[in-house]
N, C-alpha and C positions, 0 to 999 in steps of 0.2 A: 616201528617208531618208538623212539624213547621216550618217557614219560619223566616229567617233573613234577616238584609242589615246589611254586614260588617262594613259600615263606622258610624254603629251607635251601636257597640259594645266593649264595654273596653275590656282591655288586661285578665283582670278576666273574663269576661264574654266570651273571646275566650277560655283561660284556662279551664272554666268549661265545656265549650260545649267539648273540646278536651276529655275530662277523659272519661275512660268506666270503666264498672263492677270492682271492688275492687276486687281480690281475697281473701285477709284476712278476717278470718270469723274464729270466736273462735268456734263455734262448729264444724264445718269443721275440724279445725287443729286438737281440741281435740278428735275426731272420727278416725281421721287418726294415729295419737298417738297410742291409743289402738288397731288398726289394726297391726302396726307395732309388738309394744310389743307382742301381743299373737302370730303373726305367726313367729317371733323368739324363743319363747318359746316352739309353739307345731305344727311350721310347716302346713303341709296338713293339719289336724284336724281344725285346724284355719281359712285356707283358707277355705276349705268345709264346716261349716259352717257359715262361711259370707257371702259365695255364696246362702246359705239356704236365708237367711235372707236378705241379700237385693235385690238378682238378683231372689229370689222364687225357685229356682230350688238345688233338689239333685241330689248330682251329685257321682257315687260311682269313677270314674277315672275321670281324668281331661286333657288327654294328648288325641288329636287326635288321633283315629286307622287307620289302614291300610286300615278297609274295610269303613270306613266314609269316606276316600281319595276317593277310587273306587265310593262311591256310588256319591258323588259328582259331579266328573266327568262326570260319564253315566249320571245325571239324568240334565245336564245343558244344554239350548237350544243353538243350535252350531251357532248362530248369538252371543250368549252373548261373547261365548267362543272364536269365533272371533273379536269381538273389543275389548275383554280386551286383545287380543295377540297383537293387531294396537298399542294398548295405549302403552302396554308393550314396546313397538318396538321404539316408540318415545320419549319415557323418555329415554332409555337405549342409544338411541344415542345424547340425549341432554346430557345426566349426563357422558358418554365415552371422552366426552371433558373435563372433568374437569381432566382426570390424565396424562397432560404433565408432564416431567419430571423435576425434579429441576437441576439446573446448576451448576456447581463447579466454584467459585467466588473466582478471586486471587486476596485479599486485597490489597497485595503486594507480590514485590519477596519471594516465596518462602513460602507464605503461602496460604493457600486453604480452602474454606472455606466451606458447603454445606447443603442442608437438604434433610432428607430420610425419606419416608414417611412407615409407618407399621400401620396396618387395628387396629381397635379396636375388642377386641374378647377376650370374647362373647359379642353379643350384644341383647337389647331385644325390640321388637315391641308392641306399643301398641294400637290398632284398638278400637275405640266405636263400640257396637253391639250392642243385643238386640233387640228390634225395629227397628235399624238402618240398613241396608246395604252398607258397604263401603269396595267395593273391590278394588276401585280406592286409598285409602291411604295403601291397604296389598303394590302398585303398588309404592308406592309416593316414601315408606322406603323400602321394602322390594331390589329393584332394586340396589339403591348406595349402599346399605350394599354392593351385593356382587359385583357388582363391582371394592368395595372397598377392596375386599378381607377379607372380617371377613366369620372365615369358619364356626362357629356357630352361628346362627339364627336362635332366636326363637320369637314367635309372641302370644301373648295373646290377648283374647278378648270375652268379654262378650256371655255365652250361650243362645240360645234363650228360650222360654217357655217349651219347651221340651227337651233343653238338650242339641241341637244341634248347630254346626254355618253351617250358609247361607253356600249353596252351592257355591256361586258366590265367597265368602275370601276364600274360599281352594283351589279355581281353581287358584285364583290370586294369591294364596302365592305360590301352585306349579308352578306357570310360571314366577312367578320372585324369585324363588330357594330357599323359606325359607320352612324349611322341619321339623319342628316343629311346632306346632301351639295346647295355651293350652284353655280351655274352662274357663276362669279365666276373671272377670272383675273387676272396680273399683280400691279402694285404695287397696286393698288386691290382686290384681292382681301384681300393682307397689311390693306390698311387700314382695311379694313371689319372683319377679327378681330380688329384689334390696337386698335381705337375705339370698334368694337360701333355700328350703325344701325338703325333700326326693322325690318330683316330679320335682318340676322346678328348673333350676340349677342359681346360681344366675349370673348375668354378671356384665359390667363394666359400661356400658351406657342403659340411657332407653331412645328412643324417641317416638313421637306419641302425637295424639290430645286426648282430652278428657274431660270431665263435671269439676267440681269444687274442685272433693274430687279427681279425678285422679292426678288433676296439683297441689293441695298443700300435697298429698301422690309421687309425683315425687320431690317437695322442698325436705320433710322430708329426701327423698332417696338418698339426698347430701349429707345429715347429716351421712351416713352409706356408703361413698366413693363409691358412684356411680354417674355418668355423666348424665348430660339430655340435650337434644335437645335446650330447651327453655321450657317457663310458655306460653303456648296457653288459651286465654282465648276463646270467644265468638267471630265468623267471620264476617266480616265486609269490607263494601267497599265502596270508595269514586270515586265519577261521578263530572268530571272538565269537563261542556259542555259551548259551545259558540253559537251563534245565528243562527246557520248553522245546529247546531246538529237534529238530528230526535227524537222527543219526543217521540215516540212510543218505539222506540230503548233503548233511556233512562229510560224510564221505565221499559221497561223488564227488561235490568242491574240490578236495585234496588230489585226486585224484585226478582229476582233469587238469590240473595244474603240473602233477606228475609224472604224467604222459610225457609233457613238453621234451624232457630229456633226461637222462640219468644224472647230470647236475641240479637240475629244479630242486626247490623245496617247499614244501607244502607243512608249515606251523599250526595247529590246534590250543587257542586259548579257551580256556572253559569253568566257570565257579562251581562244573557240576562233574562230581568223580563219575557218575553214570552213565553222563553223555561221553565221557572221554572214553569209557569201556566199552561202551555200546558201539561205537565210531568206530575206534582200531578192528574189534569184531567185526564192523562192516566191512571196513577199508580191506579185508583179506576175504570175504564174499565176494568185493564188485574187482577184484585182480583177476581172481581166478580163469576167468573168459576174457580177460582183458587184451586185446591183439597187440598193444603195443604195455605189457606187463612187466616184460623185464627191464625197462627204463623207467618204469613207475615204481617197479619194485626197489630199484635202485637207487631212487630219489627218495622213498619214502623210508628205507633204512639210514639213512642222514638227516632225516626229518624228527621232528618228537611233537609230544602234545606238553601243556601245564597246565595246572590245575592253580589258579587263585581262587582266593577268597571271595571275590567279591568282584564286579567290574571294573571298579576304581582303577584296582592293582591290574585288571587286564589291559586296561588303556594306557595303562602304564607302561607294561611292557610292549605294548604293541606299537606306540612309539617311541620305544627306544630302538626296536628292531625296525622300524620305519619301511613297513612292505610296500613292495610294485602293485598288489592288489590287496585290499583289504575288505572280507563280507562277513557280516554282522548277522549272523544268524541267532538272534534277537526277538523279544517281544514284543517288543517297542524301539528297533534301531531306528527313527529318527531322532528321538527323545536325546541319544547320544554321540550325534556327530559333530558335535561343540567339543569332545574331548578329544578329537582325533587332532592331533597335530601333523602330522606327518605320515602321507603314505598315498602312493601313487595315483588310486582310484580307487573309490569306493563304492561298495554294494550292500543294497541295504534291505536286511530280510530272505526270505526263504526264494521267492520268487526273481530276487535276483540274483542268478547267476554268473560268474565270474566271465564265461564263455558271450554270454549279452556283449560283455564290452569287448572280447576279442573279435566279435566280427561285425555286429550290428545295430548297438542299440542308439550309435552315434558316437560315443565319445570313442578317444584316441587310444589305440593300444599300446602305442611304443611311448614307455613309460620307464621312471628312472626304480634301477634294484641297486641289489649291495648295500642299502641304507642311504642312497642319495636322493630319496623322497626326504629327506632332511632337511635338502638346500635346493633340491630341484623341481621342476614341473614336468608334466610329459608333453609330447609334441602336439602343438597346438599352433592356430594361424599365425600367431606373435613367433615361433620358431620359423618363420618366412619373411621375416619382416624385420627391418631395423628402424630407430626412431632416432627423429634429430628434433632437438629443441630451437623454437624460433621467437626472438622477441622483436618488436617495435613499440621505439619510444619515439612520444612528441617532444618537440622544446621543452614545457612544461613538465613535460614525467621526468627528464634527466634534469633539469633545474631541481627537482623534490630529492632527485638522491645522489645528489650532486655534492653536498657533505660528506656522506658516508662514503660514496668511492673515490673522494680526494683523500679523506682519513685513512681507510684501511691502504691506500695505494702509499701513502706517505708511513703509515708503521710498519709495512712489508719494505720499504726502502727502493719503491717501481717507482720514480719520477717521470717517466714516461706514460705510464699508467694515468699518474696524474693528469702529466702535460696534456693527454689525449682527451680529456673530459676539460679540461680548464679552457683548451686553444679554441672550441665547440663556442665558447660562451664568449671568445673573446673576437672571434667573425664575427655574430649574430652583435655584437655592441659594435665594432666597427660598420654594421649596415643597415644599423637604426638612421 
C-alpha cells in the first residue's frame, strides 16, 4: 500500500486518489448492445446461447425445478441453514422499520395532502455466481422486496460448471420468499428481465451487484424503461483510525474487504504515523496464510493509507472519497458521526466489523461505491417501492387558493388552467 501525508497533496492529487475504476469501456457497451439486440429478436435462443459461450455451459431449461428446490434443501448442512435463517431474521426486522405510514398533511384549511406507497412489480434479482457463492445478497434483495409487497420475484444468477446453482441461493431465496430463480447470468441475464422472453417474464426494476458487463447491460436497461438499483462497481472500504486504535484489528478490516477481488480497495485514514506503520506491518502478517491472498494482495497494492493531522482533515477526506463502507476505529466514533456526509454504511468502533453488515447484523449490503454514496443510498424497502402523492380538497380549501392558482395559471399564459378552477366555482353559484 502506498502511503501519503495529506498536507502535502494538491486538490488534484486528492481528486485523483478519490476516482475508482471507470465503468465506460467501448467494448463492454458494444458487447452489451448486441446482447440486447439479439435477445429482443430471438429471446431464449439468445440467451442459451450466450450462456454456451460465455458462462460454458448448455443449458436445455433455464427456470429452476421443483426437484432442484428439494434436492437443495436436503443436501444443505443444517448449521448453514440455520444462520442464513439468523441473517434472515435481522435484516427483516432492520428493513420492517422502514414501512411507517405517511401522514395526511393539512396545508391548509380544507386541504390534504399525502403519499401512498405501492410495491414495484415485478421485480428482478440479480446474484453473481458461478464461482461465487452469495447467498447472503439472495438475503440483502430478496427480503425488502417482499416486504415491500412486490408479489412477483424473480432472481437470476449465473450457472455453475454443471448446470447447477449453489445449494446455499435456493435455500436463501426460499427463505426470504423469492420463488423463482433463473440459471441465467451476465449481460444476457439483465436482458432477458429487462425485454422479457418466452421464459423469463420481463419486469419493471432490476437490482443487484455485478462485474462490468452486468452494470453497463443494467445502464442499457434504462434505455428500454426499466428501473435499477444504482451502477455498483468494485467494493471498497475506508478505515478512519486514531492512535488508540488496534493495528491488528485494522488490518483484518482492510483485508476482509480485499479478499472480495483484486479490483476492491481497502483506504487507511489515520492522525497517527504509528498506527499506519504498525497496520501495513500487520497487513503482510495476516496475507501470508491467507487462502484467497493473491486477490488481496492485489487490491491492497492499488490501495494506500494517509496520514492527517488531525480528524477534521480525515473526514474530510473521507467524504470526498465517499466509501461503500466506512469504520471508525476510533475512541469515541459516536461523538463523530455528524461529520460523516457521505458514505455507504457505517461502523462504529473496534467491535464493529465491516463483515457484521455483509451478512448479519441487519442492515443492507448492496450499497452504492465509485463515490456514489454522494448522491445515493443503499438498497432498502423504499428501493421496492414507488410513491405517488394524493390530495383532496373541500369547497372551501380550493376557494382559500383559488387566487393563487388563477394568478400563477394567468402569468404562465394556461387559461385553461384557470378556466378549470374558475368553471368549479361557477357550478357550485349556479346550484346555490
Amino acid at each position: 500500500m502506498e502511503q501519503y501525508r495529506l498536507a502535502d497533496l494538491t486538490a488534484p492529487d486528492v481528486r485523483k486518489l478519490c476516482q475508482r475504476n471507470p465503468l465506460e469501456d467501448e467494448s463492454i457497451l458494444e458487447t452489451c448492445r448486441l446482447v440486447f439486440k439479439d435477445v429482443r429478436s430471438r429471446g431464449d435462443q439468445a440467451v442459451r446461447e450466450y450462456t454456451a459461450r460465455f458462462d460454458r455451459v448448455e443449458l436445455s431449461q433455464f427456470e429452476v425445478t421443483p426437484e432442484e428446490w428439494q434436492s437443495a434443501e436436503q443436501s444443505l448442512d443444517p448449521s448453514v441453514v440455520c444462520s442464513l435463517e439468523k441473517a434472515a431474521s435481522n435484516i427483516s426486522k432492520f428493513h420492517a422499520e422502514q414501512l411507517g405510514k405517511s401522514e395526511e398533511v393539512q396545508v391548509q384549511e380544507g386541504v390534504l395532502c399525502w403519499r401512498e406507497r405501492r410495491p414495484i412489480d415485478p421485480v428482478g434479482l440479480y446474484i453473481p455466481g458461478g464461482n461465487a457463492v452469495l447467498p447472503s445478497s439472495v438475503l440483502m434483495l430478496g427480503i425488502p422486496a417482499k416486504l415491500a409487497g412486490c408479489e412477483t420475484v424473480l432472481l437470476c444468477v449465473p450457472p455453475r460448471s454443471d448446470g447447477s446453482v449453489a445449494p446455499e441461493v435456493l435455500v436463501a431465496a426460499a427463505i426470504a420468499g423469492v420463488g423463482r430463480v433463473f440459471k441465467i447470468g451476465g449481460a444476457q441475464a439483465v436482458a432477458a428481465m429487462a425485454l422479457g422472453t418466452e421464459t423469463v417474464p420481463a419486469v419493471a426494476k432490476i437490482l443487484g451487484p455485478g462485474n462490468r458487463w452486468v452494470q453497463t447491460a443494467k445502464l442499457l436497461g434504462m434505455f428500454h424503461g426499466v428501473a435499477i438499483d444504482m451502477v455498483a462497481g468494485p467494493s471498497e472500504v475506508l478505515v478512519v483510525a486514531d492512535a488508540a486504535a488496534d493495528p491488528r484489528l485494522v488490518a483484518s478490516d482492510l483485508i476482509a474487504q480485499a479478499e472480495h477481488g483484486s479490483d476492491s480497495q481497502a483506504i487507511l485514514v489515520s492522525t497517527s504515523e504509528a498506527t499506519i506503520t504498525e497496520t501495513l506491518r500487520e497487513v503482510e502478517r495476516q496475507l501470508a496464510d491467507l487462502p484467497r491472498r493473491e486477490y488481496a494482495g492485489h487490491a491492497l497494492n492499488a490501495s494506500y493509507a494517509i496520514l492527517t493531522e488531525n480528524l477534521d482533515q480525515a473526514f474530510e477526506f473521507s467524504n470526498s472519497y465517499a466509501p461503500e463502507h466506512l469504520i471508525l476505529h476510533l475512541s469515541e466514533p459516536r461523538r463523530h458521526l455528524g461529520q460523516i456526509r457521505s458514505a455507504g454504511s457505517v461502523f462504529l468502533g473496534p467491535w464493529s466489523p465491516e463483515v457484521a453488515g455483509d451478512y448479519a447484523s441487519g442492515t443492507n449490503h448492496t450499497l452504492p461505491t465509485s463515490g456514489l454514496a454522494r448522491s445515493f443510498s443503499g438498497v432498502s424497502v423504499d428501493s421496492f417501492l414507488k410513491k405517488m402523492t394524493v390530495q383532496e380538497l373541500s369547497q372551501e380549501g380550493l376557494s382559500g387558493l383559488r387566487p393563487v392558482l388563477e394568478t400563477l395559471a394567468s402569468v404562465e399564459g394556461l387559461e385553461g388552467h384557470r378556466r378549470a378552477v374558475e368553471m368549479r366555482f361557477e357550478k357550485a353559484g349556479r346550484e346555490r
